[in-house]
Each structure stands twice: as structure tokens, then as C-alpha cells.
N, C-alpha and C positions, 0 to 999 in steps of 0.2 A: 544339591537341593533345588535345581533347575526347577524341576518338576511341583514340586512344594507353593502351590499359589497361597495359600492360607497366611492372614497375619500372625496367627496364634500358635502355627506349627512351624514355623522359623526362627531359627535363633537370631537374637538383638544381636545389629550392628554393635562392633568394641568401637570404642575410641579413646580418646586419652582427657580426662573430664568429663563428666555428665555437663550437656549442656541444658540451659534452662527451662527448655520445649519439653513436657512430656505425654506420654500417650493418655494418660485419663485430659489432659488441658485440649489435646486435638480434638478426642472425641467430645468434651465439653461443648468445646466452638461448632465444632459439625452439628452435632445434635439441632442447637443454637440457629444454626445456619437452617438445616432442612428444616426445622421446625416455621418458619421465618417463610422458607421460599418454595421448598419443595426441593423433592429429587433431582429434578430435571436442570434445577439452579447448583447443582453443588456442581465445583470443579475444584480445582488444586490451587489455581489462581484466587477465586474467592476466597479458602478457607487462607491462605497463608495470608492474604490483605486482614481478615476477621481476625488471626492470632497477631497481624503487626508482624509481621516476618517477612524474610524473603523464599520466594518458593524454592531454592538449593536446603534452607534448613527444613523444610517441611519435607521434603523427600528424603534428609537421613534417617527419617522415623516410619516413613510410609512409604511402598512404592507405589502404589496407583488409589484410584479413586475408591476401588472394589475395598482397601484395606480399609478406609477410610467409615466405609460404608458397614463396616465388618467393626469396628469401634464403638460407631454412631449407635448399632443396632444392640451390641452389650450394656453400653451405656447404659439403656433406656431400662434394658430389663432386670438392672441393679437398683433401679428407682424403687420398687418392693423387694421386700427378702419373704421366700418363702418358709412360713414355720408349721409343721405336719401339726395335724387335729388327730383326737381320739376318739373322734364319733363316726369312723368307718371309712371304707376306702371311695366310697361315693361321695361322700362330701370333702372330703382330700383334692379328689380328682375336678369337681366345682369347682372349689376355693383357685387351683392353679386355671382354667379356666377361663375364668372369668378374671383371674387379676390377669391374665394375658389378654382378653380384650380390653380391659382397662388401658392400660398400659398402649396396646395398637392405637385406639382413640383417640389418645393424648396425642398421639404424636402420627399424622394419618399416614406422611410418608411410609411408615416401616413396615404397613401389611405387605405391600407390593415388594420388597427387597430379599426375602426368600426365594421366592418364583423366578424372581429375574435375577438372580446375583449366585449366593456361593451358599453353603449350609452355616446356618449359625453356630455357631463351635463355641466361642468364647465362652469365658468361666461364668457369667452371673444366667446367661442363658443355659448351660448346660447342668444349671443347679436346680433351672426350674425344672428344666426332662428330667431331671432326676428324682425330683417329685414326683412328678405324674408317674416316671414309669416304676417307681418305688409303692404309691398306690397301686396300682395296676396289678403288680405282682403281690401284694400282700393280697389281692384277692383270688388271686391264684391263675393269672396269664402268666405263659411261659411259650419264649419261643417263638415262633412265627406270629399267634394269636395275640403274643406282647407287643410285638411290631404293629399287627395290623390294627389292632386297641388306639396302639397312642397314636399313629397317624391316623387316624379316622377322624380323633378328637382335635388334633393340630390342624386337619385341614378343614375340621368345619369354623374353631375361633378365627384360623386366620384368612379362610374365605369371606365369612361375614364381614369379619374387619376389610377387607377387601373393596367387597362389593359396595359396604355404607359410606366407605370414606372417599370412593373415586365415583360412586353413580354423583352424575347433577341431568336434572331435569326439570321441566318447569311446569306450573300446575296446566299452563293449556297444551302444552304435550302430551301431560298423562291423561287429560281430555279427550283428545285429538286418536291417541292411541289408543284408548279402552274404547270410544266408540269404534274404531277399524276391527278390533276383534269381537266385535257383535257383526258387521257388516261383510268380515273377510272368511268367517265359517269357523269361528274358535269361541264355541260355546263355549266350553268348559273355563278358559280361560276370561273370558267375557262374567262369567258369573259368579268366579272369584274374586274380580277385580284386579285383576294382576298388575294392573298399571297403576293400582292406588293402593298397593302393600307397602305402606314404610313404617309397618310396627317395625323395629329392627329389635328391639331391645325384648320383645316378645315372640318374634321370629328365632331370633336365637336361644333364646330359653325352653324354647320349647323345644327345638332343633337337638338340643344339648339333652334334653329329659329324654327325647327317643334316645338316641345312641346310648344313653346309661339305661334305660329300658334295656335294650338289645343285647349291651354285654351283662348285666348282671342275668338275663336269660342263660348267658352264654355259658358264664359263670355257673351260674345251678345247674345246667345240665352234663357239666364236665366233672362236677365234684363227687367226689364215691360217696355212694348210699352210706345210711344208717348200718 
């Protein structure tokens, strides 16, 4: 099982007594913690000071930071349960959506730890994919089209969550900037405003209405005639 990096795909250490440390308590404190400082502050040393332990008991449950981080990010997504709707697979696929940027926002660490870490696997995450691509497919994706569906959708919530929760810029920046793409030959961009777009919450909604535009297109024109 060398090869097996996953916390979720290895089997528990045996020992002889369950000791009093356990996996929802770690991810508690991690959550806790990035919540608090950030990614870049979690180590192994913090978290075992945060549960009162020594770090030898915090490695028979975890072995690196990645698993840690791989707890932290279930956790979070156990904080809503998803329950299916009977008003269509479009509003199915909204409701997981958007309680996924919910949930990113709360907590801004966690957009960033897909891209850079390991695939979310864990049970409370893999219940929400299983919505989405349970919608998906009651509207009739199958197949490569099901794949390329639900990550479309995955990477624009957790893009935006992304981009909102790590952009910082400051108003005479976006100043400084929007006036350089009038001066530097970026029309188009000059006359959008690109340096003063922080709808985000309307950026995404809309972002989110094309893509469900595009696949219910996609939708209608795979389904057999009348």
C-alpha cells in the first residue's frame, strides 16, 4: 500500500485500545486552525499544540499534512447535507452549486487545496458529486459529456471561490490600473472596467446561467425527436 497516498484509501492503523484522539476531533481542530490562519500556517506541530497532544500521537492517525488537509476539506463539506429537489435537474444542479460556493466562502482556505493538493475523495464530498452528477444524468449526460458537465461546473464554483477569496487589491490600484489600460492600448478592457469588476456574487450567477444555458442546449439537441 506504498503507493496509496490517500487518507480515505488506507486502512486504519490496529492497535490495542482506541485511543482518545480521533479523526472527526483532528479535523475539528484543523478546520479551527486554517480557518484562524490560513493554509500556509497549518503544520503538524501546530495542530498537535491546538488538540493538547504530543506530535507522536497525532501521527498514529495522520501521516503528513496532505492527510490532514484531506480531513479539514470533508469536514467542511459535511457542514450542509445535500437533499435532491423535484423541480428539475437545473435547479438540482444550482442548489449543489452554490451551497459549494457557500461553504468555499466560509472557509477561504479551501478553494485553493484542490489545485494544489490531492482529489477530494472523502464521504461528505463525494455525496455532494454525487448529486451533481446524479442531476446531470437524470437529464440525460452520459459518458464523456457527464465528465465534461460536471467539471465545467466544479471548476467554474471553485475558480470564483478562488479568485474572491485570494484577490486583495487596493482602490488606488484598481485606479492606477484601469487608467494604464486606457493609456497602454486595451480598449476593450478600459471600457469594461476590468479593474473595477468586484460584482462577484453576480459575476458568478451569471457565469453559472451561461453553462446551464449551454448544457441544457446540449441536452435538447442529443435527445430523440418526437
Amino acid at each position: 500500500m506504498d503507493n496509496v497516498r490517500s487518507l480515505w484509501l488506507r486502512p486504519r492503523k490496529a492497535r490495542r485500545g482506541e485511543p482518545p484522539l480521533t479523526l472527526p476531533r483532528i479535523a475539528e481542530a484543523a478546520v479551527e486552525l486554517l480557518d484562524a490562519e490560513g493554509i500556509d500556517r497549518l503544520t503538524m506541530r501546530r495542530l498537535a499544540e491546538r488538540l493538547a497532544i504530543s506530535a507522536p500521537s497525532l501521527y498514529w492517525h495522520v501521516d503528513t499534512k496532505d492527510d490532514v488537509l484531506d480531513l479539514a476539506v470533508d469536514a467542511i463539506f459535511g457542514e450542509l447535507t445535500p437533499a435532491p429537489r423535484d423541480d428539475g435537474w437545473r435547479a438540482n444542479v444550482t442548489e449543489v452549486i452554490t451551497a459549494w460556493r457557500t461553504i468555499l466562502l466560509r472557509h477561504p482556505w479551501a478553494a485553493s487545496v484542490p489545485a494544489r493538493r490531492r482529489p477530494a475523495i472523502g464521504p461528505n464530498f463525494l455525496s455532494w458529486m454525487e448529486r451533481l452528477q446524479s442531476a446531470l444524468a437524470a437529464a440525460g449526460f452520459t459518458g464523456p459529456d457527464l465528465a465534461a458537465a460536471t467539471w465545467a461546473l466544479y471548476n467554474h464554483v471553485f475558480g470564483s471561490a478562488a479568485a474572491q477569496t485570494a484577490l486583495t487589491i487596493s482602490a488606488e490600484e484598481r485606479r492606477i490600473a484601469q487608467e494604464k489600460l486606457r493609456t497602454d492600448g486595451f480598449p476593450t478592457l478600459a471600457a469594461s472596467g476590468y479593474f473595477h469588476d468586484d460584482d462577484w456574487d453576480g459575476g458568478f450567477t451569471r457565469g453559472l446561467g451561461f453553462l446551464l444555458d449551454g448544457l441544457e442546449r446540449q441536452e435538447r439537441a442529443e435527445s430523440p425527436g418526437p
